[in-house]
C-alpha positions in Angstrom: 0.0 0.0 0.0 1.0 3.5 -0.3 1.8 6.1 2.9 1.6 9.7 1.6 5.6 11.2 2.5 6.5 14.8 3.2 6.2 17.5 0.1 10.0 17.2 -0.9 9.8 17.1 -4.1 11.2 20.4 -6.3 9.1 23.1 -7.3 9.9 22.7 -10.6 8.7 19.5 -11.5 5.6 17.3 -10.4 6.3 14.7 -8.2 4.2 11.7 -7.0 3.9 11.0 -3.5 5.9 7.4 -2.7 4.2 4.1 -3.3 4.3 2.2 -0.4 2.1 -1.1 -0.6 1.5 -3.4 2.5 2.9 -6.9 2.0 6.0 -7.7 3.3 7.5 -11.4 4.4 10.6 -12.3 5.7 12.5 -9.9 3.2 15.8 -10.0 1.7 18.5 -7.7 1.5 17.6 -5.3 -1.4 18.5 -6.8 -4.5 21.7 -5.4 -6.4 23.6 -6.0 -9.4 26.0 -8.1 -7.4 26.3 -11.8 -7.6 24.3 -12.7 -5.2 21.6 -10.3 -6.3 21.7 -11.9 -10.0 21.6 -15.5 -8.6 18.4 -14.5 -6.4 16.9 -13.1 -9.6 17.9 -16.2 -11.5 15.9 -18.5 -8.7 12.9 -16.3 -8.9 12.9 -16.5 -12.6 13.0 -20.4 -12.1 10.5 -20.6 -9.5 8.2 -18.6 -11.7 8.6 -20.5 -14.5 8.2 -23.7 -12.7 4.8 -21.8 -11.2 3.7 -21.0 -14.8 4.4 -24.4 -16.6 2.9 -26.5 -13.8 -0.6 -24.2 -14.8 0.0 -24.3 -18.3 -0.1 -20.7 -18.3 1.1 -18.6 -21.6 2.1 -16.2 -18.8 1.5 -13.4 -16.4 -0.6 -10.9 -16.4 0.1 -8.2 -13.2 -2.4 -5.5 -13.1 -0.4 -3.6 -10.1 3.8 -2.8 -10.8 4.7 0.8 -10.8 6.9 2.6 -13.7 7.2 6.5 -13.7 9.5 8.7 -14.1 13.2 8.2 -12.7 13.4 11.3 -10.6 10.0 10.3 -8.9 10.8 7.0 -8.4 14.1 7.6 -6.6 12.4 9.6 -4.1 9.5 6.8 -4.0 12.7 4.9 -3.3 13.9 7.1 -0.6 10.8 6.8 0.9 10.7 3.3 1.5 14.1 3.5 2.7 12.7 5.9 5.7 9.6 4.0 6.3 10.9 1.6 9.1 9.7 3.9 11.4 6.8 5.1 10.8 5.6 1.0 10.4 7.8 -0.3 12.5 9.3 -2.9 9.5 12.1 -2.3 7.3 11.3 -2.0 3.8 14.0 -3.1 1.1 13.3 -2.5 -2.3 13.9 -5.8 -3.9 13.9 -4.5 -7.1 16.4 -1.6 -7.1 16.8 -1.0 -10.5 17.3 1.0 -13.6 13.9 1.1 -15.6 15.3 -0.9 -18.7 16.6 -3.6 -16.7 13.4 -3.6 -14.5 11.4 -4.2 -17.8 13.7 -7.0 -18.4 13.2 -8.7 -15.0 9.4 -9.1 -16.3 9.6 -9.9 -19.2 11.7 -13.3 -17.6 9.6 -13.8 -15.4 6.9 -14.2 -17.8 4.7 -11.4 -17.3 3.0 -11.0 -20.7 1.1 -7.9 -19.7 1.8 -5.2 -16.9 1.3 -2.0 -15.6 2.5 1.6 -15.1 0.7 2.5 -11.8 1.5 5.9 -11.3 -0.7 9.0 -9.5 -0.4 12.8 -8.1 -0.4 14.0 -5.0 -1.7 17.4 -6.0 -2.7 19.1 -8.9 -1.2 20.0 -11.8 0.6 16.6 -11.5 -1.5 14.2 -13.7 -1.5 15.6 -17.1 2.2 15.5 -16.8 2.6 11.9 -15.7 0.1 11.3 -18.3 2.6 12.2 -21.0 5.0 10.4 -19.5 3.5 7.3 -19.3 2.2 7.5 -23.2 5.4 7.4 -23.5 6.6 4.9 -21.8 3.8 2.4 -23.1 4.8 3.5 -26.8 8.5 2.1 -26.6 7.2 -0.7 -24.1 4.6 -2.7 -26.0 3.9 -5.3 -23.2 3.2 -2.2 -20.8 -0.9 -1.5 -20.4 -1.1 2.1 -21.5 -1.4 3.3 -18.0 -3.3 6.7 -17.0 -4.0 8.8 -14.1 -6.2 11.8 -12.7 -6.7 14.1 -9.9 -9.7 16.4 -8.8 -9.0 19.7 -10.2 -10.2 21.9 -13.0 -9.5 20.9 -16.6 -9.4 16.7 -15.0 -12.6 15.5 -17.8 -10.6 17.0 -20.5 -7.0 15.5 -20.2 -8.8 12.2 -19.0 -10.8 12.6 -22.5 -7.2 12.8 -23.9 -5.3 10.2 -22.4 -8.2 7.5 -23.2 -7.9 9.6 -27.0 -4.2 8.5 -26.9 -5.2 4.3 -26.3 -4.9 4.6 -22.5 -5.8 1.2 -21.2 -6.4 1.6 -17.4 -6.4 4.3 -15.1 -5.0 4.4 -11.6 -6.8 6.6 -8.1 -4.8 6.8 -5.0 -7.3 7.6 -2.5 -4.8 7.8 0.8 -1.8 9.3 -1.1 -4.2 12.2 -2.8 -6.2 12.7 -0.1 -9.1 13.3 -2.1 -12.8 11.8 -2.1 -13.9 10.0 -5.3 -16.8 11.8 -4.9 -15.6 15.4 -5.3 -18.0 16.8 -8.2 -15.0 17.6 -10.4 -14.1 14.0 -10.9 -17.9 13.1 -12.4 -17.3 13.7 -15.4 -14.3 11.4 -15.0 -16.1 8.5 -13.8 -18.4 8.9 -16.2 -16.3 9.4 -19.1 -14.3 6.1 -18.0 -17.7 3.9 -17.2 -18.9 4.5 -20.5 -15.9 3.8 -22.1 -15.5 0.5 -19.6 -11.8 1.5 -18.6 -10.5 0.0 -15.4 -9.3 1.8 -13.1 -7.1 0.7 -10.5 -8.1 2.3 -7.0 -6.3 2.2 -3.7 -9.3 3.2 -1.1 -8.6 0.7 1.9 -7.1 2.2 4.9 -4.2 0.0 5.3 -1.5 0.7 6.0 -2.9 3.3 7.8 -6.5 5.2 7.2 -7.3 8.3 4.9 -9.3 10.4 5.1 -11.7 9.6 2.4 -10.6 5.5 2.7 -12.5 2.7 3.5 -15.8 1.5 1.5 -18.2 4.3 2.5 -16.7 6.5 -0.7 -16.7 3.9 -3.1 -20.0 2.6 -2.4 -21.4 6.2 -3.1 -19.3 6.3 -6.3 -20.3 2.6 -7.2 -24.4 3.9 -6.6 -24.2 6.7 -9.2 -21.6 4.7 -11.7 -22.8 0.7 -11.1 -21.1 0.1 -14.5 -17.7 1.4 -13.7 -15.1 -1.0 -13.9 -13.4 -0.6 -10.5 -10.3 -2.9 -9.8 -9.8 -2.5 -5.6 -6.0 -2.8 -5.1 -4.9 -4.7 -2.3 -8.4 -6.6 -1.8 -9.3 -3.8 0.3 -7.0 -4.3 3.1 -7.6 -4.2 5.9 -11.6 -4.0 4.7 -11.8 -7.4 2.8 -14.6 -8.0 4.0 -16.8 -4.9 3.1 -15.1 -4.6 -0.8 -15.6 -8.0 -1.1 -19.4 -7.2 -0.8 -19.4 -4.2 -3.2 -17.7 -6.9 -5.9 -20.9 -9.4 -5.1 -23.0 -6.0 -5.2 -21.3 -5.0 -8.5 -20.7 -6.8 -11.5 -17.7 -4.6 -12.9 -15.9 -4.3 -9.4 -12.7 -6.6 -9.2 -10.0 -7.0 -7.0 -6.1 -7.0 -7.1 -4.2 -9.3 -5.0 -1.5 -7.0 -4.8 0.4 -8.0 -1.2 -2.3 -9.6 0.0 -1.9 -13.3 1.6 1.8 -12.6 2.0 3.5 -13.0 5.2 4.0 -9.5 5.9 0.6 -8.5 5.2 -0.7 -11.2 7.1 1.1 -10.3 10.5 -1.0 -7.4 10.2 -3.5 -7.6 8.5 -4.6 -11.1 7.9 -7.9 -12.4 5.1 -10.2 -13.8 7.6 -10.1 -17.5 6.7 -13.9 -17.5 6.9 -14.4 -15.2 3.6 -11.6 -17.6 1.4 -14.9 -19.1 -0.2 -15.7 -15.6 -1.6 -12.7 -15.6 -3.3 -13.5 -18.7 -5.1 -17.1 -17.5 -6.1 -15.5 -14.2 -7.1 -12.7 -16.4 -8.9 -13.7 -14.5 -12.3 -13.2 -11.2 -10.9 -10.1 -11.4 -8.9 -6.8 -10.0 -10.8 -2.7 -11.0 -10.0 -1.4 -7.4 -8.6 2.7 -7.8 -6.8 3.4 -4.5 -6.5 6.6 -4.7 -8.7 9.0 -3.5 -7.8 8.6 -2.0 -4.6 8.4 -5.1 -2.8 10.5 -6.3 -0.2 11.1 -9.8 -0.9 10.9 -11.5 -4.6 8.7 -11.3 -6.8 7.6 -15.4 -6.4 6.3 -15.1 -3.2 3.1 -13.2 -3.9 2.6 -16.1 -6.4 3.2 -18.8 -3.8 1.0 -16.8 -1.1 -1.8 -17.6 -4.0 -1.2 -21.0 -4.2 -1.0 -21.8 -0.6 -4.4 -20.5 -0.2 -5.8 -24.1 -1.8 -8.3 -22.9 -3.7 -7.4 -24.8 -6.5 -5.5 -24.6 -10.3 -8.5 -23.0 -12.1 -8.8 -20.2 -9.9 -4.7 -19.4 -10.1 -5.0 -19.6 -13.6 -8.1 -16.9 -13.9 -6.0 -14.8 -11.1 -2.5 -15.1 -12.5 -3.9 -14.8 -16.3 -7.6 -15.5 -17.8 -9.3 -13.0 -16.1 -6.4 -10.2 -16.7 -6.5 -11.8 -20.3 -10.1 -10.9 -20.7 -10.1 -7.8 -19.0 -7.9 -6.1 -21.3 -8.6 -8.5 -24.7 -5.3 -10.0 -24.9 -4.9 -11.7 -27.9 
């Protein structure tokens, strides 16, 4: 999940606030170019493989790994570096690496499709990441032409652009904007993305710590005017499972992400209740492989094995991990 940091960045230039995404196991020192950081990468490319070809899968599809640009991504970086106290875990970055060879590392581990979650803090931010992540998708073919918005004047009309230019899904940051979905300047968005059935990726639980505008009570207003927007609830929710798992039963274009969720960090803290795992199965159509990528502090298999351990069976890995990413976003 993502803690909102102090407004360092310069004037000059927007800058996101820091991802930070709650999921953390037992986590290894932050992988390097070293040789022991290209032989861990090496065993999580094997272990993935081995993960993939035992489901017969063509690949991965992750609907939840962050790209933007360098200069905000160091300082999502420094962030993390910082966040031990304020969580009281350190936080690695696993995945310390320059953009083209954090492409690479996805492309072995056979993610087929990905992500460039990225979002503003404050205005005047998202048309800017918006070029930036045209971009991006443009020399990146297996990246989802990623978008992103904020509530402030002039939002319908570069939203209206960015889906112009082939954007693909959009992400809201709920905690690290501070904003409520349901400020009136953002209608037009919603709208705008229900019709054209765009996903957008939303972080609006309250872990790791609450919002003000977190938590279900927003989205269910938003979900009551828009019941056709495709929603995609990062992180299940957490730490309210439970209540986003009943908006998805409520609402037929509401999915989740697993993005950190049933890891062993994320269950220390802020553990699925074992009661609801055979929602997961009946929502098995609707539920979408997120990791996180790569600002996650152990490797990139263990999200996948925290999916299998759950024992709810090959069919439903195979819908999370690809089919139902597939489908969303018409893979051919």
């Amino acid at each position: 999940m993502d803690l909102s940091a102090p407004n360092t960045e310069p004037s000059t230039e927007p800058t996101p606030a820091p991802a930070v995404e709650p999921t953390p196991a037992p986590a290894p020192a932050p992988t390097t170019d070293s040789t022991s950081g290209r032989t861990a990468e090496a065993s999580t490319a094997e272990a993935v493989r081995v993960f993939r070809e035992r489901l017969g899968l063509p690949g991965l599809v992750d609907v939840h790994t962050h790209f933007m640009p360098a200069r905000v991504l160091d300082k999502v970086w420094d962030y993390f570096d910082a966040v031990g106290p304020l969580t009281g875990v350190e936080w690695p970055i696993t995945y310390r690496h320059e953009e083209e060879q954090r492409v690479a590392l996805l492309r072995r581990f056979g993610v087929r499709a990905f992500t460039a979650m990225l979002y503003p803090h404050k205005p005047a931010m998202a048309a800017w990441l918006n070029a930036w992540s045209a971009d991006f998708a443009a020399r990146t073919p297996d990246c989802l032409h990623t978008a992103t918005f904020f509530p402030e004047d002039g939002a319908a009309a570069y939203t209206a652009r960015a889906v112009e230019a082939g954007a693909r899904v959009f992400k809201a940051h709920l905690q690290v904007g501070g904003y409520d979905p349901n400020d009136d300047r953002l209608e037009a968005v919603w709208g705008l993305l229900a019709e054209a059935g765009i996903p957008v990726v939303i972080h609006c639980g309250s872990g790791p710590v609450p919002g003000k505008h977190t938590g279900p009570e927003p989205v269910a207003r938003l979900l009551a005017r828009h019941p056709r927007l495709p929603l995609v609830i990062a992180h299940m929710g957490m730490p309210e499972y439970v209540d986003f798992l009943d908006l998805a039963e409520r609402y037929g274009e509401v999915r989740l992400d697993t993005t950190m969720a049933f890891t062993d960090f994320s269950e220390q803290f802020s553990g699925f209740p074992a009661g609801d795992l055979g929602r997961l199965v009946d929502l098995g159509d609707r539920i979408l492989l997120g990791t996180d990528f790569p600002n996650i502090p152990y490797p990139y298999e263990h999200q996948l094995a925290a999916l299998e351990r759950l024992g709810l069976g090959d069919d439903w890995l195979r819908a999370v991990c690809h089919d139902n990413g597939a489908r969303l976003f018409r893979l051919p």
